[in-house]
N, C-alpha and C positions, 0 to 999 in steps of 0.2 A: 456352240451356237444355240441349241436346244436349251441348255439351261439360263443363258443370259435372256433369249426371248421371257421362258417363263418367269422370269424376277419381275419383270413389267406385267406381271399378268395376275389375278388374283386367285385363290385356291383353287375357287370354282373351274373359274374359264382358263385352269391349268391343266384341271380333268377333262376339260372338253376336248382341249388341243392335244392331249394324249389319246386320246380314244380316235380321233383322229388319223392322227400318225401310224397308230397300230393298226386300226380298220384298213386304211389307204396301204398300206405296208403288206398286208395279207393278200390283202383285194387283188390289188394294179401293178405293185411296185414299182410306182410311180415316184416322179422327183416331183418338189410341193416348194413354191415359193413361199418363206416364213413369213416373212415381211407382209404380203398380199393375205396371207390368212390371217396374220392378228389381227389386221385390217377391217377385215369380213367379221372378224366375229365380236371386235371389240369397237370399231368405229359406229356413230349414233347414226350418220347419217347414208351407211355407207351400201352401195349400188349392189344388189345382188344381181345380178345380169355379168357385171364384169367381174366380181367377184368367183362365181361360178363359172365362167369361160378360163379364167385365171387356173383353175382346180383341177377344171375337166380337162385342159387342151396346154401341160405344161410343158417350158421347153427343155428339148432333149440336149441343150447346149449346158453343161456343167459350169456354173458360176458360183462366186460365192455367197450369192442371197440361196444356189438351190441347195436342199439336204436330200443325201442319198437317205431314201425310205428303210432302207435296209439295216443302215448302220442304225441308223433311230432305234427302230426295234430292239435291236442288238442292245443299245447301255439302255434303253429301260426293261429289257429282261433278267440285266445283269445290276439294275438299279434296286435300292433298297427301301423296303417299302412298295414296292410295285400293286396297285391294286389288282385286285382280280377283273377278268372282264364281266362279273354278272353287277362288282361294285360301280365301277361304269358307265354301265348301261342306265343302274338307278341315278347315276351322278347326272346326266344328258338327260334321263326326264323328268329331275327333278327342275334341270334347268330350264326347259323348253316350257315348263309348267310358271315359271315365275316371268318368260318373257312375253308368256299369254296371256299372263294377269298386268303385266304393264302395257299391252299394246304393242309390243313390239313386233311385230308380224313379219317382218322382212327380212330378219333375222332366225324364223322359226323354219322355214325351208332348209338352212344350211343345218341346221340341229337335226332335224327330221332326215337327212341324208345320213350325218353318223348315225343318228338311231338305228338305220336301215344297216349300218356297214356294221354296227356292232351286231347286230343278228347273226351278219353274214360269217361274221368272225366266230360266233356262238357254235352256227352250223356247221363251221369249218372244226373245231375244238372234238364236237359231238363225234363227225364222224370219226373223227380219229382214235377216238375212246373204242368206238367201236369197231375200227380194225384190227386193233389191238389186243379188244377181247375173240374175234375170231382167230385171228392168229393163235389165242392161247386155247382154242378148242371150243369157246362158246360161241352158242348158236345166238345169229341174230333175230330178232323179232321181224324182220323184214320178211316181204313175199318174195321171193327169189326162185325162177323157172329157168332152166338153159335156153339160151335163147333160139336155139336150133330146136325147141318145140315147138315153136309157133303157140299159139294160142287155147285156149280152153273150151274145144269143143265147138263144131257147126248151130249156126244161130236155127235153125229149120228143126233142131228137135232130133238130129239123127241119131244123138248117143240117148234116145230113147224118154229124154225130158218132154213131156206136155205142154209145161209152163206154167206158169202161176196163175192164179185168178185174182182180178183187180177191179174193180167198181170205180165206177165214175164220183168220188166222191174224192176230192183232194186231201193230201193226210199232212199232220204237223208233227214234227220231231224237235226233239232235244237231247244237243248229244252232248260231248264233254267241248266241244270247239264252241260252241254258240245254238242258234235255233233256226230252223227255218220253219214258213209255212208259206200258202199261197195266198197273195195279197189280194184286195178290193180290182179286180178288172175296169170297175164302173169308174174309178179314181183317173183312168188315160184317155185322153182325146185322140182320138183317130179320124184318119180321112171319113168324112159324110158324102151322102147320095148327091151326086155333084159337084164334089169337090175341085175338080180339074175345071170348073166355071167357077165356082162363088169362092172358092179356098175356105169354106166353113169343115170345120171340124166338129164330131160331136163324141158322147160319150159312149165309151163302145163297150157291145154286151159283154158275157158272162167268158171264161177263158175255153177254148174249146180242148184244148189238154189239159187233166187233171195233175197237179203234183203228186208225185208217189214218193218219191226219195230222192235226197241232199245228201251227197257225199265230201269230204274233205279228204285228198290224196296227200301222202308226200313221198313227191316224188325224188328218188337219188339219181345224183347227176345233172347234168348241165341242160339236157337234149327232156321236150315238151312232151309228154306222154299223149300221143297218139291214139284214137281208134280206145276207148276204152270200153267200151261195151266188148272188143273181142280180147279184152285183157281177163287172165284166169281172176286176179283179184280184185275184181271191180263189181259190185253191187249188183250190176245187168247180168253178168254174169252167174248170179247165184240165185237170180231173181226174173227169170226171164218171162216174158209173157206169153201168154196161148197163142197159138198161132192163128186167131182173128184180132188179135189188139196187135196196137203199133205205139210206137215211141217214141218220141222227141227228145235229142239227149244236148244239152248243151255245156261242154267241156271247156270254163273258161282257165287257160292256161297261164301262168304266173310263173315264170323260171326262174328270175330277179330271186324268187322268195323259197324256191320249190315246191310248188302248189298247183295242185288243180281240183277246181271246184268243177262238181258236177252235178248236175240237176236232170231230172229225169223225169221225165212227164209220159206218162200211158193213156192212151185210149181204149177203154173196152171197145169192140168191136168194129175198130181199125177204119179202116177209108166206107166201108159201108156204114158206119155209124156218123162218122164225118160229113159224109154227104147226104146225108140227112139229114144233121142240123146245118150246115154251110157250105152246101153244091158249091160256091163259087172257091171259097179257099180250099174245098175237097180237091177240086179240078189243078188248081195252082200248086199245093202240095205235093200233088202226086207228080205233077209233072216234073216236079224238082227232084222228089226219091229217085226218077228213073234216070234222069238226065244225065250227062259225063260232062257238059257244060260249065265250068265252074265259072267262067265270066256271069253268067245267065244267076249261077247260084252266090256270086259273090254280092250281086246288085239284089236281090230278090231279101233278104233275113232284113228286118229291120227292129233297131232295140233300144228300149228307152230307158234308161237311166232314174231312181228318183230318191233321193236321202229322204226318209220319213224323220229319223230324229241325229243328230248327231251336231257336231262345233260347227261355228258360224265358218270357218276357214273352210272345209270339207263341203256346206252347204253353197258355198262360193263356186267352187272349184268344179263341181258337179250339177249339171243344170240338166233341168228335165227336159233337154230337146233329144225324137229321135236321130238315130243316126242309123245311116249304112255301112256297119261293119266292117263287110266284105270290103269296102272303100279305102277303108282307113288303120284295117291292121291284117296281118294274112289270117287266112281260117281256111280250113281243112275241111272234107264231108264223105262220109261214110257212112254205108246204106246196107240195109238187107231187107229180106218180106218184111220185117218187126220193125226194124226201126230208121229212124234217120239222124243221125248224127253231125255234129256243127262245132269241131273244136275252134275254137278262137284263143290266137297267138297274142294277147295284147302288150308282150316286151317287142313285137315287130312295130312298136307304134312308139315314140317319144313321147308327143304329150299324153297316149293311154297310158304307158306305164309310170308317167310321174304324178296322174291322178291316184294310180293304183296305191302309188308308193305312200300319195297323201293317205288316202284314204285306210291302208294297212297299220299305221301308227295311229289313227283313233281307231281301230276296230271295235275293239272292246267295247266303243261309246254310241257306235252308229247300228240303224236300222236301216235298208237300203233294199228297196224296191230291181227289181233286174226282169225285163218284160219284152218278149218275143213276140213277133207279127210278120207278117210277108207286107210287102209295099204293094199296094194299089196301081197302076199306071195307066190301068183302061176302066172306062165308066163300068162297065158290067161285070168288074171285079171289088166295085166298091159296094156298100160302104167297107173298111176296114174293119177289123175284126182279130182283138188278139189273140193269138197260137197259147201260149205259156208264159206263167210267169211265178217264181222265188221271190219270197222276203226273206233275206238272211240274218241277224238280228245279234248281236254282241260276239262278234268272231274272232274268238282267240288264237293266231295261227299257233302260237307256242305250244297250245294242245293238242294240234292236230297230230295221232298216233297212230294214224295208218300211211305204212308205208307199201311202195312198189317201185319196179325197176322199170325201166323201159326195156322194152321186150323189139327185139326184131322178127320180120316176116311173119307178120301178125293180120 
């Protein structure tokens, strides 16, 4: 059935549908109706909505339009000529590249899912290279602790660390993944004096946490890397601040992809410096560090989103409204004297991680603004005033070379 489909198909859109089959085969092992895919991928006119429910949600009833995913894989492993999957991958963005040059937009969603599945299938290949080599005695580059250590040392300095000295002045990196630095503050609208009457917004000062350091994790396994500041191989960890600065860590979570971006913003001289320049989010902050509240802390973070440069599809998809996180994907929060911490889940969200997924297949192209604030809700906590904020800037996850495990009882 496999090769009578492909005879109606043309070389190109033969490599698609094989990448496909083998992604989907690794993935889900899933049954895929043929008929309904060639559809999707070669009709002009044709409905991604049911095309995609067709993919997602196939029936478990064995017919003869379903092919077991398994067998597939099977005669093109034992098929001749079989491409590799790094050839593939370039076959799929060479394709995705020609149906953006013709407009064909509704078509580039279902390419951009194999894209994603060939990674997947990448990362599936990698590890296995790599168990193979430990099995034969080599060691791997990974960070690996027993997980009955628990973590790397009391945040308080007790194994005798000071901590580091950091100045209020934000710093820009360039690492082998992409760039970050700390963007224009002045570029976001936030709640104005009054805003709960007139709904005027204005432009809001300077950021009150300094950017220090952008990390790129990769993480093994399935399960979201938690709590990284009390992880041995985490950046906070090696870098920790004096015991009058405080920290802002925000840990955005990517498991779809195995990633976690982390961002880390320091204050020299912590909530007293704070509430010097902004008694009123001084006040609000603290009450959140101390809190056990996580309703209180789920409604409180607010983040705004903003592509500086990248494709018109991605500048679509991503709009510069904020949002209440807490609301709309799960997030996590973990506190000590130093710092506060805000991991967000964004595969607990649908539409987060399908923008994600967009927006990870142009990385390489995009600049993208990412902007922390607490929400307003009483006059005499306005006006608004951003917390933190990362520009992350051509981020190549295929380079990201640090790895860690997920650690228990940490």
């Amino acid at each position: 059935k496999t090769e009578s489909i492909k005879t109606t198909l043309s070389e190109e859109e033969a490599s698609v549908m094989e990448v496909l089959v083998k992604a989907l085969g690794i993935e889900d092992r899933l049954l895929f109706d043929a008929t309904l895919l060639k559809q999707s991928l070669l009709a002009p006119h044709s409905s991604l909505t049911s095309s995609s429910s067709s993919l997602s949600s196939p029936s478990r009833k064995q017919s003869s339009s379903l092919l077991p995913v398994d067998l597939v894989i099977h005669e093109h492993q034992h098929a001749k000529g079989l491409m590799s999957v790094k050839q593939l991958r370039e076959g799929v963005i060479a394709y995705k590249q020609r149906l953006l040059e013709k407009g064909r937009y509704s078509k580039v969603a279902v390419v951009l899912a194999l894209q994603d599945a060939i990674e997947r299938v990448e990362m599936t290949l990698k590890k296995q290279k790599e168990e193979e080599a430990k099995a034969t005695g080599k060691l791997s580059e990974s960070i690996r602790v027993d997980h009955d250590q628990g973590g790397g040392g009391d945040d308080e300095g007790g194994d005798g660390h000071e901590g580091k000295s950091f100045d209020a002045t934000s710093k820009t990196g360039k690492e082998i993944w992409g760039k970050w630095e700390q963007p224009d503050a002045t570029k976001f609208q936030v709640r104005g004096k009054g805003y709960l009457k007139n709904r005027v917004k204005v432009k809001s000062e300077e950021f009150l946490f300094p950017l220090q350091h952008v990390e790129f994790l990769k993480v093994e396994g399935k399960e979201p890397l938690d709590h990284v500041c009390k992880h041995p191989g985490s950046w906070w960890e090696a870098n920790k601040p004096g015991k009058d600065d405080f920290g802002l860590v925000f840990n955005i979570q990517v498991t779809s992809i195995g990633i976690s971006a982390v961002m880390y913003h320091i204050l020299p001289g912590g909530f007293a410096a704070l509430d010097k320049e902004c008694p009123r989010v001084a006040k609000m902050l603290k009450e959140l560090a101390e809190t056990d509240d996580k309703i209180k802390l789920d409604e409180a973070f607010k983040f705004i989103p903003r592509v500086v440069t990248g494709p018109f599809i991605v500048r679509c998809a991503v709009k510069e409204t904020p949002v209440i996180m807490g609301k709309k994907v799960v997030q996590k929060y973990f506190s000590s004297d130093r710092y506060l911490e805000v991991d967000v889940h964004v595969d607990s969200s649908y539409a987060a991680n399908a923008i994600i997924k967009l927006a990870h297949a142009y990385s390489v192209n995009i600049e993208v603004d990412m902007v922390w604030l607490l929400e307003a809700k009483k006059e005499e906590h306005l006006p608004e005033r951003v917390l933190a904020g990362a520009r992350l800037s051509n981020v190549n996850f295929a380079k990201v070379d640090r790895k860690v495990q997920v650690l228990k009882n940490i």
